[in-house]
N, C-alpha and C positions, 0 to 999 in steps of 0.2 A: 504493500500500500504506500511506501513512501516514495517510489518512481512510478506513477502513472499516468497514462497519457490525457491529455485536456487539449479541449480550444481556447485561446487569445480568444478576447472578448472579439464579437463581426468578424470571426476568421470565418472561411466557409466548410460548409459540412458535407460532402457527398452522400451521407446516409441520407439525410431529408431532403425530399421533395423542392425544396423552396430554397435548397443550400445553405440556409441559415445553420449555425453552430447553436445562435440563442432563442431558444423556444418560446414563442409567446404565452401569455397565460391562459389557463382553460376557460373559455368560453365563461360567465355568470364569477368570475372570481371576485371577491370581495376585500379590500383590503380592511386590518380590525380596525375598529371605531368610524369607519366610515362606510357604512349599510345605508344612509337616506334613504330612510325610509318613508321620512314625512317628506313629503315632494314639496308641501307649499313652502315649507319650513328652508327649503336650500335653493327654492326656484320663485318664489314669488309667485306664481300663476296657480292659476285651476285651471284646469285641461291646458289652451294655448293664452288666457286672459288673464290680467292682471288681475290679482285679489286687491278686496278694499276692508282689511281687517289684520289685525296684528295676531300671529299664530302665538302667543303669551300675553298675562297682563301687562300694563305699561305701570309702571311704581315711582314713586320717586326716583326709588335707585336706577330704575330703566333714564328715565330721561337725564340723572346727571351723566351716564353711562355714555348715553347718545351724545348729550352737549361737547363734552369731554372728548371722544372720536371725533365729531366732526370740527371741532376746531385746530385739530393733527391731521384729520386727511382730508378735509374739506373747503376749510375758512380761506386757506391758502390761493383757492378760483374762487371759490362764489363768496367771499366776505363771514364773517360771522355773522353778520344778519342776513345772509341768503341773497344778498342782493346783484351777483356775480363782480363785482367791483373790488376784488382781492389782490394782493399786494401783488401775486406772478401776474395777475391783468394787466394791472398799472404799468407793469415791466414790459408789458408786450403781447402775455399771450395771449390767444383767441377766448373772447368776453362771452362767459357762458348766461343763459337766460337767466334771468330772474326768478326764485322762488314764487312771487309772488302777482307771474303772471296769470292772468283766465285760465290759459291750459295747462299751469303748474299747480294751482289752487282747485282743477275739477279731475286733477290725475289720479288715479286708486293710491294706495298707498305701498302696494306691488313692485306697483311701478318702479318708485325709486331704490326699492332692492334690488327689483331686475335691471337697473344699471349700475347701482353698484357693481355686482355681480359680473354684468359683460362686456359695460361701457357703452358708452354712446358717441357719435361724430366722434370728436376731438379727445373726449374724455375717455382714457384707459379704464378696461376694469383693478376692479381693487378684489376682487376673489381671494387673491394670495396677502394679501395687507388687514385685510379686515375681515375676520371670524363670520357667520351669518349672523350668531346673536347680537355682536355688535353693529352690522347692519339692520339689522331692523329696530333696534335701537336709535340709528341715526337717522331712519326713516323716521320714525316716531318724533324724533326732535324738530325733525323739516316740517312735519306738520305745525309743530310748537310755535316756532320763525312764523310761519304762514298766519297762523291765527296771531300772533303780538304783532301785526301790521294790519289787521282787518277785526279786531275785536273790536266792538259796541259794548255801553254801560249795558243793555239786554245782558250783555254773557258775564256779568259781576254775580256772584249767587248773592242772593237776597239777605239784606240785613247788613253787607258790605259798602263798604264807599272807593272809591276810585282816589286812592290818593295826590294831591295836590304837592306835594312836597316829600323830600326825605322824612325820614322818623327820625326824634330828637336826639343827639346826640350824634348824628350821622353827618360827615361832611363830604360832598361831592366836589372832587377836582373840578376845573373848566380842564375841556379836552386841550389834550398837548400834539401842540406842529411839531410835527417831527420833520416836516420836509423846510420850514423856516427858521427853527429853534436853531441855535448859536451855543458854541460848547466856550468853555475858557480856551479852548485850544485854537478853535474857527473864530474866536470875538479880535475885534481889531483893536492892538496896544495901545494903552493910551497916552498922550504926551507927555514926558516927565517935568515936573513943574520946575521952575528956577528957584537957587537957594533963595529963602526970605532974608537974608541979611548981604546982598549982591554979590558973594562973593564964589568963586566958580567951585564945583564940586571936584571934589577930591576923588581921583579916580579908583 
């Protein structure tokens, strides 16, 4: 058993039909932990249509989950508020739709698994980057995006008020220019004044 003959991996075989040395796997093979079984759960769809329903409840913990992803794999094209206006835009790349269009706002929620999932135009799939659970968690949050730009007092549940200001104690920055803002090191030096008593400084 310790000199036996083998094939280099893609050497060719004469015993097989097809030449190959490396046997494909048997028809139905399953690798472990991955049976998908639930088809909506890894495809988004029922039969070839998009579902309009989350295969698990959405919790808190779901939507900080979703928030969390999509400001790593998402924010970066479409903004954190969904609005495709993200920093690689700003740089150049092709300006993905807005959340917060008619036909982004009447899409199933499917939907935006099933691109996750496979990509669309421009946009790569993230299949290999993001788990399923955490996409439909980040679906979950686009919906979130969608409704904090189209909620009405209607959708306050009753007995609530719509706040007017931070809560006490709470101080909100004014937003910072990052593309104006001046560093000590970008600020231009300032003149050195002359001695007060006229006489020239000492080097």
């Amino acid at each position: 058993m310790q000199n036996q003959p083998y094939y280099r991996p893609l050497r060719e075989n004469d015993f097989y039909a097809d030449k190959r040395s490396a046997r494909p796997m048997v028809a139905g093979t399953v690798a472990r932990g991955h049976l998908n079984a639930d088809a909506y759960f890894y495809t988004g769809k029922i039969d070839s249509n998009d579902g309009d329903y989350m295969p698990f409840p959405v919790t808190a913990e779901v939507m900080a989950r979703g928030q969390q992803r999509f400001n790593i794999y998402c924010a970066p094209c479409h903004s954190e508020l969904g609005d495709g206006n993200g920093m690689i835009v700003q740089r150049g790349f092709k300006h993905p739709p807005s959340y917060n269009t008619e036909r982004l706002r009447k899409a199933p929620i499917g939907y935006f698994f099933d691109v996750m999932t496979n990509g669309f135009g421009a946009m790569p799939d993230y299949a290999e980057q993001v788990p399923p659970q955490d996409r439909w968690a980040i679906a979950a949050y686009i919906r979130a995006l969608q409704l904090s730009q189209h909620a009405t007092e209607s959708d306050v549940p009753p007995g609530q008020q719509i706040a007017q200001q931070p809560p006490p104690g709470v101080n909100v920055s004014p937003p910072f220019d990052t593309q104006g803002a001046t560093t000590a090191a970008s600020a231009p030096a300032k003149p050195k004044s002359a001695p007060a008593n006229g006489s020239e400084a000492k080097p």
